[in-house]
C-alpha positions, 0 to 999 in steps of 0.5 A: 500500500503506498505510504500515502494512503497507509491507514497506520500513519495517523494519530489520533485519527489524524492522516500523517500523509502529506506532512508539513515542512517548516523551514530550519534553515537557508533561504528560499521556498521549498520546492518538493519536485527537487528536495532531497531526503536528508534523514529520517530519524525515530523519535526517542520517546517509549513508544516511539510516536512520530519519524522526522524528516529532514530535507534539502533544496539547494541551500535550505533545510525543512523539517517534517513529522510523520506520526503514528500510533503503532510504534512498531509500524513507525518503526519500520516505516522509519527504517524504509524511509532512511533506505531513501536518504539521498533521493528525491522526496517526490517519490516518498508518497509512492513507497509500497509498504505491508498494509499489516 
């Protein structure tokens, strides 16, 4: 199921697709048709809640928060996502991922 339309990534009932970028640094409007992932990191909380992205486009830096309830499920969400470290984030919403 693509990671867009996966009914696990909410919380609260709230879709975790698409995901808001706040800009952290540089300059510059985001432009999602050439950002690159930068990482994906699992948050430290027990259980685990949200996975962050951080993004590049040229010279600026953007954040963002994918969030779940199941922690397993973010988890490997979190590990598929830093396979894709260093491509285009355009394709992210695309990513095939077990609907179980």
């Amino acid at each position: 199921m693509q990671l867009r339309y996966h009914p696990r990534l909410s919380r609260f009932g709230t879709p975790g697709w698409p995901s808001v970028w706040i800009k952290v640094s540089g300059d510059g409007i985001l432009d999602e048709e050439s950002a690159i992932l930068a990482s994906a990191i699992l948050s430290k909380l027990d259980p685990p809640t949200a996975c962050y992205l951080l993004i590049e486009d040229g010279n600026s830096m953007h954040m963002g928060t994918l969030s779940f309830e199941d922690a397993e499920f973010g988890s490997r969400l979190c590990q598929v996502l830093q396979s894709h470290v260093g491509k285009p984030i355009k394709g992210n919403a695309e990513i095939d991922l077990p609907s179980q």
